[in-house]
C-alpha positions as CSV (number, residue, x, y, z in Angstrom):
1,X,0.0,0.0,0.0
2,X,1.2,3.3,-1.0
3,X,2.0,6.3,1.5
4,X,-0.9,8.0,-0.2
5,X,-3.6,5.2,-0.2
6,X,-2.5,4.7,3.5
7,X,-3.4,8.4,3.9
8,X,-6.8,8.2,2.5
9,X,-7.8,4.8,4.1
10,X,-6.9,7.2,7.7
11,X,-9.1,10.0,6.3
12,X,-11.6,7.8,5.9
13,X,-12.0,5.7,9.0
14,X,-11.7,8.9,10.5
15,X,-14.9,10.3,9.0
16,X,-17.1,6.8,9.5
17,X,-16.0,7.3,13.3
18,X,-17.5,10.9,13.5
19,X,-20.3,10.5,11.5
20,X,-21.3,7.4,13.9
21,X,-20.6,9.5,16.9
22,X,-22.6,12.5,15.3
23,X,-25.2,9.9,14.9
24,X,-25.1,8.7,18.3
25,X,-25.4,12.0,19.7
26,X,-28.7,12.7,17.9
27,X,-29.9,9.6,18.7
28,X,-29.5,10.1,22.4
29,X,-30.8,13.7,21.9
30,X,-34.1,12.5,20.4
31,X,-34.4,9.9,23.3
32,X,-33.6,12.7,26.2
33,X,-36.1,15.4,24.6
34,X,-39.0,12.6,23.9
35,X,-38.5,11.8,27.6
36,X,-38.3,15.2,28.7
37,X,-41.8,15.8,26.9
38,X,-43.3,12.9,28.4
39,X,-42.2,13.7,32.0
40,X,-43.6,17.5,31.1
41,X,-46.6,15.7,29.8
42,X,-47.4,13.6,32.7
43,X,-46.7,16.9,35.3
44,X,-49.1,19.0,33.5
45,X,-51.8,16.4,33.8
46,X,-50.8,15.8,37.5
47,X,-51.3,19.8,38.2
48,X,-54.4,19.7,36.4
49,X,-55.8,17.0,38.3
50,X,-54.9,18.2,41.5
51,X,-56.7,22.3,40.7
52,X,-59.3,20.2,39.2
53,X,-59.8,17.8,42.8
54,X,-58.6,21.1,44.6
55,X,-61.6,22.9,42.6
56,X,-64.1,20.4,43.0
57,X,-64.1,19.7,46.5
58,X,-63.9,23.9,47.4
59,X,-66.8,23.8,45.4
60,X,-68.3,21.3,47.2
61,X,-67.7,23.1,50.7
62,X,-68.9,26.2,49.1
63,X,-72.1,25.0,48.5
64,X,-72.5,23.1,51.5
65,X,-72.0,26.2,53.5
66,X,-73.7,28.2,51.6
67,X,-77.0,26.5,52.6
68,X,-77.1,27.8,55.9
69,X,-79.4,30.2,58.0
70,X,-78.2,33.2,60.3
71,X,-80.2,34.7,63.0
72,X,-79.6,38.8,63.0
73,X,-80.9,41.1,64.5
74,X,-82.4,43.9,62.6
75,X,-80.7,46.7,60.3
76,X,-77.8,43.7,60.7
77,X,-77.9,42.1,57.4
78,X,-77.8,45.2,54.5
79,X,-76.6,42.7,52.0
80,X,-79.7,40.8,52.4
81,X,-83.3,41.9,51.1
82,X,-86.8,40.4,52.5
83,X,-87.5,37.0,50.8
84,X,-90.8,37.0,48.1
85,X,-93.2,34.6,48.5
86,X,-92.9,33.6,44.9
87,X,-89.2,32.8,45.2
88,X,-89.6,30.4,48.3
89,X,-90.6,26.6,48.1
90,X,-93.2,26.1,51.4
91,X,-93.8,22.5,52.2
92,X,-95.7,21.4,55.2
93,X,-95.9,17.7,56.8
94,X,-98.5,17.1,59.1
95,X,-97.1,15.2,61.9
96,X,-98.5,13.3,65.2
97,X,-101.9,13.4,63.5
98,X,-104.3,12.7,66.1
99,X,-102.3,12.9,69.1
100,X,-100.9,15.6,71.3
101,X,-98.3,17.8,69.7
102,X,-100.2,17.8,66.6
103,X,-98.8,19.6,64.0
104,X,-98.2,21.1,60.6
105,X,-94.4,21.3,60.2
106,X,-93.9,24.2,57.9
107,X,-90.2,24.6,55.7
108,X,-89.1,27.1,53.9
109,X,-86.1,26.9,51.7
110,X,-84.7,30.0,49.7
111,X,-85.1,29.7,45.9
112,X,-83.9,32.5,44.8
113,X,-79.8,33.0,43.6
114,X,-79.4,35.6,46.5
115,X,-79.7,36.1,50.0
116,X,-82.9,36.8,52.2
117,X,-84.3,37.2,55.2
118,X,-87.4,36.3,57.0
119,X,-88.6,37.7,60.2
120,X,-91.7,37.1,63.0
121,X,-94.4,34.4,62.0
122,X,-95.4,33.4,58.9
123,X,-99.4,34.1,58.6
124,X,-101.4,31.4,58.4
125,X,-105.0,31.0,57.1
126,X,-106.1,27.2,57.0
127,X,-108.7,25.6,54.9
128,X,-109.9,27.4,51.5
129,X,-111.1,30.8,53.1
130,X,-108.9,33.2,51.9
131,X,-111.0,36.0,53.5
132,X,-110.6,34.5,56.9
133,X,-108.4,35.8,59.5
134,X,-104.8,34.6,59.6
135,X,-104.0,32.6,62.7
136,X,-102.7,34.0,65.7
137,X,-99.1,33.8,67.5
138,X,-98.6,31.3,70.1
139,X,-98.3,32.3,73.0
140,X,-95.6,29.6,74.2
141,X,-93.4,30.3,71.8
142,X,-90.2,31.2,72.7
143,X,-89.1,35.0,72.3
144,X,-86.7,36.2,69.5
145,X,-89.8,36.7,66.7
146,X,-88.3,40.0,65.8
147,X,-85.3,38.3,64.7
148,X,-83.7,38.3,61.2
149,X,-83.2,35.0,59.9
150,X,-81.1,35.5,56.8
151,X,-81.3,32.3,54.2
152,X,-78.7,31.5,51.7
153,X,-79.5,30.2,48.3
154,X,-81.2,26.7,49.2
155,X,-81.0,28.0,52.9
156,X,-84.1,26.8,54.9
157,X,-86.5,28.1,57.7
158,X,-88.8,26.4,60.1
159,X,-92.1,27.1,61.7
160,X,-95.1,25.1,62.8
161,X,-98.8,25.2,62.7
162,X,-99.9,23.9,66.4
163,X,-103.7,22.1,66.1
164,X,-106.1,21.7,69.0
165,X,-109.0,19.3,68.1
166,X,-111.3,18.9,70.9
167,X,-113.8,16.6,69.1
168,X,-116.6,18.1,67.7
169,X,-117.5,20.7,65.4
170,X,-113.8,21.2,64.1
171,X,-112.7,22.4,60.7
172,X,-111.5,19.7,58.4
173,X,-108.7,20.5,55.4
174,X,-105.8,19.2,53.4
175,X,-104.3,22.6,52.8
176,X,-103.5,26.3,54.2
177,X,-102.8,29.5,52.6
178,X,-99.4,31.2,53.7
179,X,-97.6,34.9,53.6
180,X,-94.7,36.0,55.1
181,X,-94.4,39.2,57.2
182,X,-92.4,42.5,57.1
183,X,-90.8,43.7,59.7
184,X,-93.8,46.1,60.1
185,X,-96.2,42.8,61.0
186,X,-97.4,43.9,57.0
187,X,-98.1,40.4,55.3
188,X,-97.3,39.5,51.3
189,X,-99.2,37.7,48.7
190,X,-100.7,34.4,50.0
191,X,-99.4,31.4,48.6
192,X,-101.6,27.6,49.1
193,X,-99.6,24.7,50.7
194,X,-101.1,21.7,49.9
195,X,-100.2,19.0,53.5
196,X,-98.2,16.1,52.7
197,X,-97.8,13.3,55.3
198,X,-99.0,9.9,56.3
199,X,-102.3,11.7,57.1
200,X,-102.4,14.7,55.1
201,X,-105.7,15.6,56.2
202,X,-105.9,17.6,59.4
203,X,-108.5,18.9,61.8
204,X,-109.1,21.3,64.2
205,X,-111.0,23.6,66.5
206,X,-108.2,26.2,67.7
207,X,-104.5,26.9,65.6
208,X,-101.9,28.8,66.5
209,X,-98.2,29.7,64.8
210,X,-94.9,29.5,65.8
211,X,-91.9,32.0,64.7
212,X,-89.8,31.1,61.7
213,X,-86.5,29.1,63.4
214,X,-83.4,27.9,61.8
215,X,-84.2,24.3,63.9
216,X,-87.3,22.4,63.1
217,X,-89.7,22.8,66.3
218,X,-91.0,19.7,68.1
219,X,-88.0,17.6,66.4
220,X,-87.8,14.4,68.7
């Protein structure tokens, strides 16, 4: 072999050897950015899975606590208005039908999207007489009817129609008329509440109602 084919077979092993290291190094390039994209890939889902739990379950608290009511005292709760009748759901269950503690237990839940308040009794006019006075306040009720109770969104309100049947000659029904109050003793629009219960018929000779509470009265 001459001095100058010696020379080019050098050149050339020299030039195999690079170009297999150049193609080496792209290879392990490739591999290191496809993993690097991979581990960036997996991170972001992590992060979003985590702010999407995170979000979910504040959410969940949120609501839950938004579905409260607060007891106030008046001129204390300027971000709240006076609840409409027509944005409240009333339900009433008659309960211990027939026995002592006989009662319509009246609930009502906030409707609307923003807070409100309801205050004193709600007023009561049982049976299909509209033009019939609206039952009076008990007289054992416990004090605190000039309360605020502020509901939430989906925020709920207690109060109960008490029943005295002594009998004979008493009024027989399956529903009521109901209004809430101002804070002047003023009364809304009347709304009918039809009784639901085991015995959704209900009798009576006397009635009187209790204030709106954020517990439900008589619950044992």
């Amino acid at each position: 072999m001459t001095t100058r084919n010696a020379r080019r077979t050098t050149r050339i092993s020299v030039l195999a050897a690079a170009t297999a290291a150049l193609a080496l190094g792209l290879t392990a390039c490739g591999g290191a950015d496809d993993g690097s994209k991979a581990a960036g890939h997996d991170h972001t889902a992590d992060t979003s899975a985590s702010r999407s739990a995170a979000g979910a379950d504040s959410t969940g608290d949120l609501k839950d606590g938004a579905r409260t009511a607060t007891v106030s005292n008046k001129g204390a709760t300027a971000a709240a208005r006076q609840c409409r009748g027509d944005e409240m759901l009333v339900t009433a269950v008659h309960r211990f039908a027939g026995q002592q503690g006989d009662h319509l237990l009246v609930t009502a839940s906030n409707e609307g999207s923003t807070p409100c308040w309801v205050t004193s009794y709600p007023a009561v006019k049982l049976g299909g007489d509209v033009d019939a006075a609206a039952l009076p306040h008990s007289k054992k009720d416990n004090p605190g009817g000039d309360k605020q109770i502020t509901l939430a969104p989906g925020g709920k309100a207690y109060s109960a129609v008490n029943l005295f049947d002594y009998g004979s000659k008493h009024h027989t029904a399956r529903s009521f008329a109901i209004a809430l109050r101002g804070t002047d003793g003023r009364t809304g629009p009347f709304y009918s509440v039809d009784a639901k219960g085991t015995k959704p018929q209900f009798t009576w000779n006397e009635a009187d109602v209790l204030n709106w509470n954020t517990k439900k009265p008589y619950d044992f």
